[in-house]
C-alpha positions as CSV (number, residue, x, y, z in Angstrom):
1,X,89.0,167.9,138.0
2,X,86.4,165.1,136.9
3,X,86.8,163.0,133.8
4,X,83.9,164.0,131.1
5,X,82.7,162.8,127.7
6,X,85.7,164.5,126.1
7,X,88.4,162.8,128.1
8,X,86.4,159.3,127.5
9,X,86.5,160.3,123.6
10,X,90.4,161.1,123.8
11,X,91.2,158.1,125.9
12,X,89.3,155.9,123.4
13,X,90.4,157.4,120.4
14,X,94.1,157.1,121.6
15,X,93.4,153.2,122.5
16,X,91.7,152.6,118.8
17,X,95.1,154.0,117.3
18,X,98.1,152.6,119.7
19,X,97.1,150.0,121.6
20,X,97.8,146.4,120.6
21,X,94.4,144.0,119.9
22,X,94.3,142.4,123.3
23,X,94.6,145.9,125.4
24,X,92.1,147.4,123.3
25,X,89.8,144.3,123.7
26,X,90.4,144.6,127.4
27,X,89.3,148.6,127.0
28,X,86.1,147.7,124.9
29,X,85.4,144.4,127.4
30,X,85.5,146.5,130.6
31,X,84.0,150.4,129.3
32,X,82.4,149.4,126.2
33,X,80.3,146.8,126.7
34,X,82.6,144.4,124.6
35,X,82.9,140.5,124.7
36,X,85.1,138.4,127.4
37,X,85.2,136.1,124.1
38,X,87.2,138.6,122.1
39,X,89.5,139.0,125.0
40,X,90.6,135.3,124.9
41,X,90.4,134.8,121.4
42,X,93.6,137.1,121.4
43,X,95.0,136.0,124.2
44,X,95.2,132.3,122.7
45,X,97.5,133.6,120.0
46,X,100.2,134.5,122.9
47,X,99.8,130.8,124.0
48,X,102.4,128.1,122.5
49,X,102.4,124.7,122.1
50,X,103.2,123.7,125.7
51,X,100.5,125.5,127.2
52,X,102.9,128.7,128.5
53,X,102.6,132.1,127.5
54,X,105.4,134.2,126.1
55,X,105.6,136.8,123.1
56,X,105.8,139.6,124.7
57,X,102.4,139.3,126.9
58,X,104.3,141.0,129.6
59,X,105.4,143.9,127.5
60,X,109.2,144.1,129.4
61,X,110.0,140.5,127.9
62,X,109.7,139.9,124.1
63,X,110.8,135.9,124.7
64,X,108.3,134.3,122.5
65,X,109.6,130.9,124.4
66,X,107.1,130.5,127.5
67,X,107.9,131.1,131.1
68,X,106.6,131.7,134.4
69,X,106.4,135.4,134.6
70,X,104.3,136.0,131.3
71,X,102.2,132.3,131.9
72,X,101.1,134.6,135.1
73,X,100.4,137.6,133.1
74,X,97.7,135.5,131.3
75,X,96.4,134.6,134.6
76,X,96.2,138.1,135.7
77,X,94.0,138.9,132.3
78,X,91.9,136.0,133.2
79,X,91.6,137.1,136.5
80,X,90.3,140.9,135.2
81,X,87.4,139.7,133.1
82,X,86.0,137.4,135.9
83,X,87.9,134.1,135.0
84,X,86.7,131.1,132.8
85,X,85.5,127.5,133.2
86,X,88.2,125.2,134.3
87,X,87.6,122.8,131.1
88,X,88.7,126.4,129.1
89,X,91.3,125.2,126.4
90,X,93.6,128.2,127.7
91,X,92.8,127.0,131.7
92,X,94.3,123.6,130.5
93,X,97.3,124.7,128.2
94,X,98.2,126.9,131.7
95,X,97.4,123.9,134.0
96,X,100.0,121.6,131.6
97,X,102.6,123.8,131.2
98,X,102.9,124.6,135.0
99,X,102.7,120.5,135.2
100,X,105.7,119.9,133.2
101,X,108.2,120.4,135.4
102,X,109.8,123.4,133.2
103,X,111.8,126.5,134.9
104,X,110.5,125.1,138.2
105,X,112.7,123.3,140.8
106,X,113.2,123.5,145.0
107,X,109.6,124.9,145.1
108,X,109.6,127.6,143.2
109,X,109.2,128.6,139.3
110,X,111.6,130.7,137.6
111,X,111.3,134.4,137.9
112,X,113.6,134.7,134.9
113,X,114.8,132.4,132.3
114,X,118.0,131.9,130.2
115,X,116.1,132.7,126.7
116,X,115.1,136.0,128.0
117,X,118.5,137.7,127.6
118,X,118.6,136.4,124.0
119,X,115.9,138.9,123.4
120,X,115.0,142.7,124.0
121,X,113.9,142.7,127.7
122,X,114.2,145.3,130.5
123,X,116.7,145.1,132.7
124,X,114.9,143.4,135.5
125,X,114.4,140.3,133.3
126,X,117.8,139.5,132.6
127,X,118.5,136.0,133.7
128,X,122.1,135.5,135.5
129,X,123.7,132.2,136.7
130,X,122.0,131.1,139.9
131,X,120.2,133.6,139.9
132,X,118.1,134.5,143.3
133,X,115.2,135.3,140.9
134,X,114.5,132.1,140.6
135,X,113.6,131.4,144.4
136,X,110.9,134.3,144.3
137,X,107.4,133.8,145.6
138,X,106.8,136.3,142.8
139,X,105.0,134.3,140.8
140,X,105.5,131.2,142.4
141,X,102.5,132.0,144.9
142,X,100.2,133.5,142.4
143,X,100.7,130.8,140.2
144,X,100.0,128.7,142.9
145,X,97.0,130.0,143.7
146,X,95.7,130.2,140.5
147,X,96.2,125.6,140.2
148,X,94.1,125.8,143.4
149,X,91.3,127.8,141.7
150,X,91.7,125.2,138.3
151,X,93.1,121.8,138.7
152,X,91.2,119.0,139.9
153,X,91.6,117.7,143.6
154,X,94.0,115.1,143.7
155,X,96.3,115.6,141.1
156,X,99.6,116.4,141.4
157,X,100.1,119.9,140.3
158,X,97.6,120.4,142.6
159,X,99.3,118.9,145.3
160,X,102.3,120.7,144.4
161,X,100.5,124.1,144.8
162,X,98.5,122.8,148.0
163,X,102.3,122.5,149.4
164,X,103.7,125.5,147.7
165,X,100.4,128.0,149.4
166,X,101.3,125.9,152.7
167,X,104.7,126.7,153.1
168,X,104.4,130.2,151.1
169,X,102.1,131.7,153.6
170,X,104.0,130.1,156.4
171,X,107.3,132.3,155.0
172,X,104.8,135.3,155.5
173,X,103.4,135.2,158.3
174,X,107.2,134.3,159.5
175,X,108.8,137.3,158.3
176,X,111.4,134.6,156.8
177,X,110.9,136.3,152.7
178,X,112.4,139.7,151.1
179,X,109.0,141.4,150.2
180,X,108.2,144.4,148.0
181,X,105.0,146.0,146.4
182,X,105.3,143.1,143.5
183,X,105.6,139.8,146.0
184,X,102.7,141.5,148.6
185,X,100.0,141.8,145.2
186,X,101.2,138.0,144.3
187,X,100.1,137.0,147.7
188,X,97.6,139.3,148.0
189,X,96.3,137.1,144.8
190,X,96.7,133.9,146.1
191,X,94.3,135.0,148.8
192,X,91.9,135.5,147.0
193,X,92.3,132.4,144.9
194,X,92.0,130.5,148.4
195,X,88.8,132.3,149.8
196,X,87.3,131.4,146.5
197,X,87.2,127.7,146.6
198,X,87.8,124.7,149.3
199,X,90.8,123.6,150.4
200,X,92.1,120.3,152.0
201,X,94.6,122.5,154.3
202,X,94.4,124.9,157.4
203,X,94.6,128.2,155.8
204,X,94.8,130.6,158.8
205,X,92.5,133.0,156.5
206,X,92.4,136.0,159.6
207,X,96.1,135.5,160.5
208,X,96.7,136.4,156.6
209,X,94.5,139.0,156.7
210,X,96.1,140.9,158.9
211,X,99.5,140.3,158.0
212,X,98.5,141.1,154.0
213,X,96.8,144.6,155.3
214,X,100.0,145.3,157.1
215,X,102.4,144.9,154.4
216,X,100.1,146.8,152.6
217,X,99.2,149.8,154.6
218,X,103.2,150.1,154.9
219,X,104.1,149.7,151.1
220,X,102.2,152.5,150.0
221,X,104.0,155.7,149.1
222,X,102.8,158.3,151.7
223,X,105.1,160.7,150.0
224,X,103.1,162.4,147.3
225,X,105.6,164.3,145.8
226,X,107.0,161.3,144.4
227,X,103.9,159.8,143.0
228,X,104.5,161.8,139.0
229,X,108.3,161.0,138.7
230,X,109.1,157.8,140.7
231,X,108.4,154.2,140.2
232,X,106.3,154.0,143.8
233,X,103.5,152.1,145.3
234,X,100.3,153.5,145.0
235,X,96.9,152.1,146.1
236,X,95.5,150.7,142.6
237,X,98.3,148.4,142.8
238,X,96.8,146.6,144.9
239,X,92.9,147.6,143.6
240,X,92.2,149.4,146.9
241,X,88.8,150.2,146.2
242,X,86.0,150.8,148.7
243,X,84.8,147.4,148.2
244,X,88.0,146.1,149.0
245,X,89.0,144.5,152.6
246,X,92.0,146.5,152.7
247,X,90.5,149.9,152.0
248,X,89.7,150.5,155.7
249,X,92.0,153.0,157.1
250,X,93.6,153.7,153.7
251,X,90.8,155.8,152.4
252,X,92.3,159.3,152.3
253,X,95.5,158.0,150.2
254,X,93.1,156.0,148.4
255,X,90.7,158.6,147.4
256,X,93.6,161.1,146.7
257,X,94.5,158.9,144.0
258,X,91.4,159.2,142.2
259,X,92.1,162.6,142.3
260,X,95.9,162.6,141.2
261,X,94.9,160.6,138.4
262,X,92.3,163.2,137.2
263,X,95.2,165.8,137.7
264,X,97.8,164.0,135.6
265,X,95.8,163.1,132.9
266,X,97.5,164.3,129.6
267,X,95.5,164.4,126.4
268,X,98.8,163.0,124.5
269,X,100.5,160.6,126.5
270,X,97.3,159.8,128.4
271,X,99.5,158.7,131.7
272,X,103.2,159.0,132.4
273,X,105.0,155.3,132.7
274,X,107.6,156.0,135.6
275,X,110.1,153.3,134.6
276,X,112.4,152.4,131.6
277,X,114.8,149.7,129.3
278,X,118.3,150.6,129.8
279,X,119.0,148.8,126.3
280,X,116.8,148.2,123.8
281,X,115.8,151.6,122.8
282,X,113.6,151.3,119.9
283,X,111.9,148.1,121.3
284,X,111.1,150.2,124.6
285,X,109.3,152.6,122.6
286,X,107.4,150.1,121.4
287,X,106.5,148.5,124.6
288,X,106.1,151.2,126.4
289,X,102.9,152.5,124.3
290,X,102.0,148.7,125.1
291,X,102.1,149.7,129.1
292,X,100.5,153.3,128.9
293,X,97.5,151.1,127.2
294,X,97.7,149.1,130.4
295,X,97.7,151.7,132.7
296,X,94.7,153.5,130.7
297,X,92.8,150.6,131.5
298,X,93.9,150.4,135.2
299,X,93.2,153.5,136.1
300,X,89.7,153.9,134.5
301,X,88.9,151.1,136.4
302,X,90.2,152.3,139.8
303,X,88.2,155.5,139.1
304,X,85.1,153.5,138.0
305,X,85.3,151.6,141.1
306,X,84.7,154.9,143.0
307,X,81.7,155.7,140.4
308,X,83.7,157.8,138.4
């Protein structure tokens, strides 16, 4: 199965009707010629006072206080429609919050925070007493990565991120962090935050390399048969296209996916979302159309990246 005209027209039509603004701006930007101006324009309005994001950006949180996890789902948006200029009113509302010192301590900042559980949220974002979330690489080390791309030499968040990358990739090459398909894609995005600009510290860029590829290569779900009904890694996680640098070797699970997303295509649900809220019911609904838009716009582009 190939994707025609007619599944275009029923993937737009169901993105005009359900999606949210922003995911729908993110569909026009990316497969209809739409503006990277519209994009942020919504994005702003997720955006508070102190520079961090929150309201729901990340659709499994509905904390409309900021915090770490949804500050780096802006930075993943950003990242998808080719970035912005680092004097970008959104680049320096990120660049102050991460600077203020809040849910960050002993290197890392906070996977979850205490608001979150005063809100509907999935499970995974419940914040317990000294919680373990809160020394997770996931997002320190995206977050991270994304200062060195923005702030200006010299500063000290940027110090602070020069120190965080340092010691982060020192843990992985180490073996000395818990890892899973979420904490390899937030170093797999630091990495590419490093190669793009000039640092002031040894980054061991081969070393990394080849310790991202084999993480990687051993995350991904060789089991097919659980690909439909489990929550699994699968290679557009990671963006495994042929233009990627970790494509190499991974080409027949890769290419199979272009194919099982072809195959599972449904004209009504467009793609299943293999995970759910515990509590929360009616919210969940809610966010879950929210995340179905997401993964519409995912997978188009991981099949447009194999000229699709």
């Amino acid at each position: 199965m190939s994707f025609t005209k007619t599944h275009i027209e029923v993937i737009s039509g169901w993105m005009y009707r359900k999606s949210r603004p922003l995911d729908l701006a993110r569909y026009q930007y990316h497969f209809e010629n739409g503006n990277k101006e519209d994009v942020i324009e919504i994005l702003k309005h997720y955006q508070n006072s102190d520079g961090g994001f929150a309201h729901a950006l990340e659709p499994d949180c509905w904390n409309p206080n900021s915090s770490p996890i949804q500050t780096w789902y802006a930075t993943e948006i950003i990242k998808e429609i080719n970035g912005l200029p680092k004097e970008h009113e959104i680049i320096k509302g990120i660049l102050k919050y991460l600077s203020s010192g809040e849910s960050f301590s002993n290197g890392f900042w906070y996977n979850t925070i205490e608001t979150n559980n005063e809100y509907p949220h999935a499970f995974w974002w419940t914040h317990k007493k000294d919680s373990e979330n809160s020394k997770s690489y996931n997002p320190t080390i995206n977050l991270a990565g994304f200062v060195l791309k923005y702030a200006d030499k010299g500063t000290m968040i940027y110090d602070l991120a020069a120190k965080i990358v340092k010691q982060g990739f020192q843990d992985l090459l180490a073996d000395e962090i818990d890892i899973d398909m979420h904490t390899i894609l937030n170093f797999l995005r630091c990495y590419e935050y490093c190669k793009e600009v000039t640092l002031d510290f040894s980054f061991e860029k081969d070393k990394i390399q080849i310790k991202l590829k084999e993480l990687i290569d051993d995350s991904l779900e060789k089991d097919f048969s659980k690909w439909k009904n489990e929550y699994v890694c699968m290679p557009s996680q990671y963006n495994l296209s042929p233009d990627s640098e970790f494509y190499k070797n991974n080409e027949t699970i890769c290419k199979y996916e272009t194919k099982f997303i072809c195959e599972n295509f449904d004209k009504n649900d467009m793609w299943k979302i293999n995970w759910s809220w515990s509590d929360y019911k009616e919210e969940w609904s809610i966010s879950k159309i929210w995340w179905i838009s997401n993964k519409i716009i995912i997978n188009l582009l991981y099949l447009k990246s194999f000229k699709y």
